[in-house]
N, C-alpha and C positions, 0 to 999 in steps of 0.2 A: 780696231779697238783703240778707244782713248785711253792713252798709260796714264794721263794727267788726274785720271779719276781716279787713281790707286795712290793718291799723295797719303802719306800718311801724317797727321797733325798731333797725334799724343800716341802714346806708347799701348801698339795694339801684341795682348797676348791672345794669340790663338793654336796655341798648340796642342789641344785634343785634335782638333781641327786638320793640321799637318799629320797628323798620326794616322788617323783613319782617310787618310786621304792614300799614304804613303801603303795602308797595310792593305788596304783594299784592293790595290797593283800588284801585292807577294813582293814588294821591294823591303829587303834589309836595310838595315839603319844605313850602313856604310856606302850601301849602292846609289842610296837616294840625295846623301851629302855629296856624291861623287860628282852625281848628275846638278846639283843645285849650286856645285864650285863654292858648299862647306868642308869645314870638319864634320869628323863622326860629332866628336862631342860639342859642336858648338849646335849642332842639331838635333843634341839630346837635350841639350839644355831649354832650347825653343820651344818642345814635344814637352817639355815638361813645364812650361811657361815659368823658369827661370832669366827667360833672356825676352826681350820685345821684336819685333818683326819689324825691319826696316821697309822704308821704298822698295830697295832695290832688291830682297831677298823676298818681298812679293812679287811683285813683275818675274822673277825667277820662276818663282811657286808657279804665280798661272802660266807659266809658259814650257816645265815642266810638267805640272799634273795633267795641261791642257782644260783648264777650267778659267773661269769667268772670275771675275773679282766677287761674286754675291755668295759664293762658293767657300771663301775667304774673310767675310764678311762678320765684322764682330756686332754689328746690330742684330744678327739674329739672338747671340748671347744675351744683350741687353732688354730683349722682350722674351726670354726664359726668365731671366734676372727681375725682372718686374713679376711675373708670372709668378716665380716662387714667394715671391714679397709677400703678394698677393694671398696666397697659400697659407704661408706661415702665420699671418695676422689673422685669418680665420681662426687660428687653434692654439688662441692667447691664456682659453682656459685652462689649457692643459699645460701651462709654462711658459718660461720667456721665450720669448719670436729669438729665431736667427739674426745677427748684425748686416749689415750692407757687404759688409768685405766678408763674412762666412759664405753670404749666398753667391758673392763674386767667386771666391773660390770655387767653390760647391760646382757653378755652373762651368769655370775654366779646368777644372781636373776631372772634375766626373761627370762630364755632362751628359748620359745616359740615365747614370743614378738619380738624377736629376730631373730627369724626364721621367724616368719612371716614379717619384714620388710624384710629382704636378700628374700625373695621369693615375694614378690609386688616391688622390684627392680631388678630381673631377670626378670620379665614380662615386668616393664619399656623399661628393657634393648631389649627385644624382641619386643617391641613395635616399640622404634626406629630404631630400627637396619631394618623393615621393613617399617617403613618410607622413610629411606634411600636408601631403596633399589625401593622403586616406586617411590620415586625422579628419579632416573637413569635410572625407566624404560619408564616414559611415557616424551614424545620429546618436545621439545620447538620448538616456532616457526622460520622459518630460517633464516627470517626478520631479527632476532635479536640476538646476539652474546647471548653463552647460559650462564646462571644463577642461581640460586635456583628455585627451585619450587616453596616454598612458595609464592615470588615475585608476579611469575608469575599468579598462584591464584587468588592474591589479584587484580590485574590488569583484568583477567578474570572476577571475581567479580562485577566490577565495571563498567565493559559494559553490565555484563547479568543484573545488577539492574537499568540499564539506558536503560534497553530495546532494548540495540547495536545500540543507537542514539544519536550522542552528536549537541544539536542545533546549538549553535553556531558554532562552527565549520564547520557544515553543509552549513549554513548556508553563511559561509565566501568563504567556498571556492566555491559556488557556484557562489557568486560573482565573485572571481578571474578571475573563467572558461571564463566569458563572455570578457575576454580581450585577452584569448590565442591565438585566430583565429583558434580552430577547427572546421573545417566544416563538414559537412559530403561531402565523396568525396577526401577530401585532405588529406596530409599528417599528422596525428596526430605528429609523432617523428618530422619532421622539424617545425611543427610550437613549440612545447617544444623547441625546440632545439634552435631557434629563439631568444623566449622570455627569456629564459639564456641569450644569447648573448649580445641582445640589450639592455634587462631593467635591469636584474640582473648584467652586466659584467662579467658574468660568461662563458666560454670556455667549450667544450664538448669534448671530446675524445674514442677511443674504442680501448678495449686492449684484445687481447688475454690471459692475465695472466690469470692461474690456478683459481676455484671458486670466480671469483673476480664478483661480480654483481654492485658496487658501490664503489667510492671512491672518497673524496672532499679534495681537496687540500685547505682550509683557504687560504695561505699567495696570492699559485698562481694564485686565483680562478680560480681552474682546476676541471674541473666535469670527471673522468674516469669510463666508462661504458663497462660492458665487451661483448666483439664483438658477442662472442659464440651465447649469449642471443637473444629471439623471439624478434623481434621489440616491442611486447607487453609489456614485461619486460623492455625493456630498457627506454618505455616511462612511465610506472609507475617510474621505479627509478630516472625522470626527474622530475617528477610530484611531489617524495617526495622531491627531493632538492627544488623544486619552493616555497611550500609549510614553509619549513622549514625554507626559506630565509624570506616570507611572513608573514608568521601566527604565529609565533614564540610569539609573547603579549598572543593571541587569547589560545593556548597552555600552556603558564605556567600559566594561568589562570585558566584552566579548572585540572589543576597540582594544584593548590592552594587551588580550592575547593572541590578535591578529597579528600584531609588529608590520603593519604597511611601512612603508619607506616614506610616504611622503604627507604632510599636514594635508595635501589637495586629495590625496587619496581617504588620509582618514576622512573626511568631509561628505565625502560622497558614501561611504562604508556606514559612514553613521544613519544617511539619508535611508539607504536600502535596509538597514536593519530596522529602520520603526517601519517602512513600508511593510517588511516581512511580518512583525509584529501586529502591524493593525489588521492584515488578513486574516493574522492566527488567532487575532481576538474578534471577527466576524464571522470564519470560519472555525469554530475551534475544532481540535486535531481527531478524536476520539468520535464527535458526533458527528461529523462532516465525513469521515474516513466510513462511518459502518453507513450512512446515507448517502455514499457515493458506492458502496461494495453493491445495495440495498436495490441506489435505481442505474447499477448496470452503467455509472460514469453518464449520466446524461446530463451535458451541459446545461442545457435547457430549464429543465426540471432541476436541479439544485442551484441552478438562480434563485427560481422561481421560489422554491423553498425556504433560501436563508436572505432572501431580498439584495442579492448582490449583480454586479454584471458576471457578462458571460470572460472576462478578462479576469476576474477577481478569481473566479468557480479556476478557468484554467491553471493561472498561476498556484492556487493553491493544492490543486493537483500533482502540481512538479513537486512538491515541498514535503506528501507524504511518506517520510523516509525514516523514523521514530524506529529506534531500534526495539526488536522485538514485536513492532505492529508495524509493519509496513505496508502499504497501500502500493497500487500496480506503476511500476516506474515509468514516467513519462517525461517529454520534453515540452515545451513552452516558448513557441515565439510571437512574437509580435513583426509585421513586416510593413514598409508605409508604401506608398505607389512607387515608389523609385530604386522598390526591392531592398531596402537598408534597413536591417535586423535591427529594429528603436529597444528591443525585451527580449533575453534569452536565457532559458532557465532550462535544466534539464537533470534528471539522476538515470539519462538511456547512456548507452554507448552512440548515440545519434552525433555526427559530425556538423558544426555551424562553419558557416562561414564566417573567416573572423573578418577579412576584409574582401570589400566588393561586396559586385552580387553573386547571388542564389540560385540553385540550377531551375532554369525555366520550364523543367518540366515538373517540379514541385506540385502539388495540387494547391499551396497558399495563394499563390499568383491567379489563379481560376476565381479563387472568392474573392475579385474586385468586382469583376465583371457580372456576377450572381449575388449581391451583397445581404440579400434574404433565403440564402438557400445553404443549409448545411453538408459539405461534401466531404465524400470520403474516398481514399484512396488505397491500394494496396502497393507499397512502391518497395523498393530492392536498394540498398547502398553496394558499392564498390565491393564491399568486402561481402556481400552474400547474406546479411542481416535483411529480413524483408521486416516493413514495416505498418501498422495500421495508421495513415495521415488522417488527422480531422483537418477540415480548414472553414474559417465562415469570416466574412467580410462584415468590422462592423462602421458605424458613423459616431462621431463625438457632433453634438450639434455646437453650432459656437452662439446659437440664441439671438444672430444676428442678420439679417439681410445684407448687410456690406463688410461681412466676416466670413470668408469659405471656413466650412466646416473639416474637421480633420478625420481623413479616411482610415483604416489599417484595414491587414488581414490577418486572423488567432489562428496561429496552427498547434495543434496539440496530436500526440501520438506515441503509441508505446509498440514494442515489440511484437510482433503475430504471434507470439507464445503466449500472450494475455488477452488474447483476441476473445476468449472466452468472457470473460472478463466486462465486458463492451457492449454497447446497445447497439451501436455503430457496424458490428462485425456480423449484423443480421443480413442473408442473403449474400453477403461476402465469399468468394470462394480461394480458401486462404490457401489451396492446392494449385489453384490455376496462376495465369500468367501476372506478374507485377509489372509496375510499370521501374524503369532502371532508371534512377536516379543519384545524382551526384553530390560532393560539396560545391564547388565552384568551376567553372572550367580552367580558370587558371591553375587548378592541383587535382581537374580529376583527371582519373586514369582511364575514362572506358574509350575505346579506338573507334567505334563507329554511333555516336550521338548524331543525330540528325539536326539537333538545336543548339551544338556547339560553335560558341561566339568566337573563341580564338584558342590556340593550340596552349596546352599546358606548360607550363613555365619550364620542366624539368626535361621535355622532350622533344626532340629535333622532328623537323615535317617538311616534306618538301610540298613544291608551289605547281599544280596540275595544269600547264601551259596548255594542251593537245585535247585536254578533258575538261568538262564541267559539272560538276554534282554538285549536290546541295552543300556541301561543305568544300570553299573548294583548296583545300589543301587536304593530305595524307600523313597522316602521322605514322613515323618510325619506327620499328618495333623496339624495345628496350634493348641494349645491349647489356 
């Protein structure tokens, strides 16, 4: 060993260092100054980094503890020392950063503590970072120009604790409806198209431009609607300007006594509430509710009826929740090829996924592959609730040959206790076997799935080295 590399050139404290060196042997303070040819206390005061570590009281150290000089070594300190810097400056918003000589200290008397905060701030930091990253992966709705997540949450929140009913509203624009002149039979788009005209002053237009589904001109009162779109589209997006021009008191009202936390959230709360508005003024709530009791919920036929899609008919299905008339409780998603829930509305006890995907043995996942064929399913959640799944695949055309067209698939589905209820639950046998299904694999709890992607977040599994099945790990039983 070269001693010349142990020169010391500024004043090294490293006395946690000595300490845990010394306690690690069961040597007493005094045994270990015996053996190092100090005093007790001039070796308390080193352990306490009152005093600096000489040459020659290093060369001792390694030759007593029998260690190496890297052992001894205060550049390790100096890259903890950057390391918490590092830390600190992250978390400026919540105060002023630590000084140079706090974190010197910090890392020369508690260097443990020390480590243990840099190591519950690399977890932080892993925490968010996959925040961020399930922000980016599950979709917003297309309604609405995209935002934060959280926003959107909060907004989600706010209709699943309102049972995906807002009365007033409901309410209002039911009223409105009985002024449009839809009849059945007639033109749903000319008679919107009309009531612009005439009551609003408002002008209609259709445009071929690229992704264009709506656009309002304020000064010109110019309504442009893009051509590509199903008639069905175009008259919902009539339906949200009517609404918009209308109901707009009824709206920042119901915006007022939400109390979102944030301007971004209210934004988006606004956007959903004419949405919900313009279905309830397409669909209104009384004649839609006894014409869905009437054909037995058939999707199909109450399109066809009030001239909407089959996404409109769904959503407004989740929504009949009017006290005192309630219609059969349903849930309402939308899913895109990548399985990311873009719409979810529900007044079931039905569990979404809030992040990630959907358990793959869903019946929604089926209707890509059958995009004309309406399927149904009998499936069972975790908790023993079986359920009646609708699912049907549909297409949004984009009206163009060098524009892919956007795919989903509509699941809609209530409880087997309103199976009665349902066109769907014909030849159904809602005694026999369901299929079991989950929320997500990361939180569901069933132990023997065949289609499970990876082991549940909260449960230990071992690794089948000697065995191969289809799954090849074995989950734990809950302790």
């Amino acid at each position: 060993m070269k001693w010349k590399s142990c020169k010391v050139r500024e004043k090294l404290f490293i006395g946690p260092k000595v300490r845990n060196l010394r306690q690690a042997r069961g040597w007493k303070l005094e045994v270990c100054a015996t053996r190092l040819g100090l005093s007790a206390s001039y070796l308390s005061q080193i352990e306490a980094n009152q005093r600096p570590i000489t040459a020659r009281v290093l060369i001792d150290m390694m030759r007593v503890f029998e260690v190496d000089a890297s052992a001894l070594d205060a550049a390790d300190d100096q890259r903890l020392i950057a390391d918490l810097r590092e830390a600190t400056a992250d978390q400026l918003d919540q105060g002023q950063a630590p000084g140079l000589n706090e974190l010197k200290q910090a890392v020369a008397n508690t260097p443990n503590l020390a480590r243990s905060y840099l190591a519950l701030h690399h977890a932080y930091r892993r925490l968010d970072e996959r925040l961020k990253a399930t922000e980016e992966a599950v979709s917003l709705d297309e309604t609405v120009a995209a935002s934060a997540l959280l926003p959107y949450e909060e907004v989600r929140d706010f209709f699943h604790y309102r049972n995906n009913y807002v009365h007033s509203l409901d309410v209002a624009a039911e009223a409105l409806s009985e002024g449009l002149g839809l009849e059945p039979g007639g033109s749903a788009e000319a008679a919107l198209e009309r009531y612009l005209q005439t009551r609003l002053g408002i002008t209609v237009e259709r445009s071929l431009e690229r992704d264009l589904l709506r656009r309002f001109d304020r000064s010109e009162g110019r309504l442009t609607l893009g051509a590509a779109d199903s008639a069905a589209t175009r008259c919902f997006q009539m339906a949200y300007q009517i609404v918009a021009q209308v109901l707009s008191e009824t709206v920042e009202a119901e915006l007022e006594a939400a109390g979102l936390r944030s301007d971004s959230a209210a934004k988006v709360c606004r956007t959903a509430l004419y949405n919900y508005a313009a279905g309830a003024l397409l669909l209104p709530y009384e004649r839609f509710r006894e014409a869905a009791r009437t054909m037995r919920h058939d999707i199909e036929r109450l399109g066809l009826t009030f001239q909407t899609s089959l996404e409109q008919v769904c959503h407004r299905l989740s929504t009949l929740q009017r006290p005192g008339a309630r219609g059969v409780p349903f849930y309402f998603v939308r899913v895109d090829q990548a399985g990311n829930i873009t719409k979810r509305h529900s007044a079931t006890r039905f569990q979404f996924a809030r992040f990630g995907g959907t358990c793959p043995l869903w019946n929604v996942h089926d209707a890509f592959a059958r995009p004309d064929k309406l399927l149904v399913q009998l499936a069972e959640m975790p908790d023993g609730v079986r359920y009646v799944c609708i699912a049907r695949g549909v297409v949004k055309r984009s009206g163009s040959f060098l524009q892919p067209d956007r795919r989903y698939a509509l699941g809609l589905g209530c409880e087997a206790q309103y199976a009665d209820n349902l066109v769907y639950a014909e030849g159904l046998d809602l005694e026999g076997p369901s299929i079991p299904i989950g929320v997500s694999c990361r939180i569901c709890e069933r132990n023997n799935c065949p289609q499970r992607a990876f082991p549940p977040v909260d449960r230990l599994f071992d690794v089948l080295e000697d065995e191969r099945r289809v799954t090849p790990f074995a989950l734990r039983s809950p302790t």
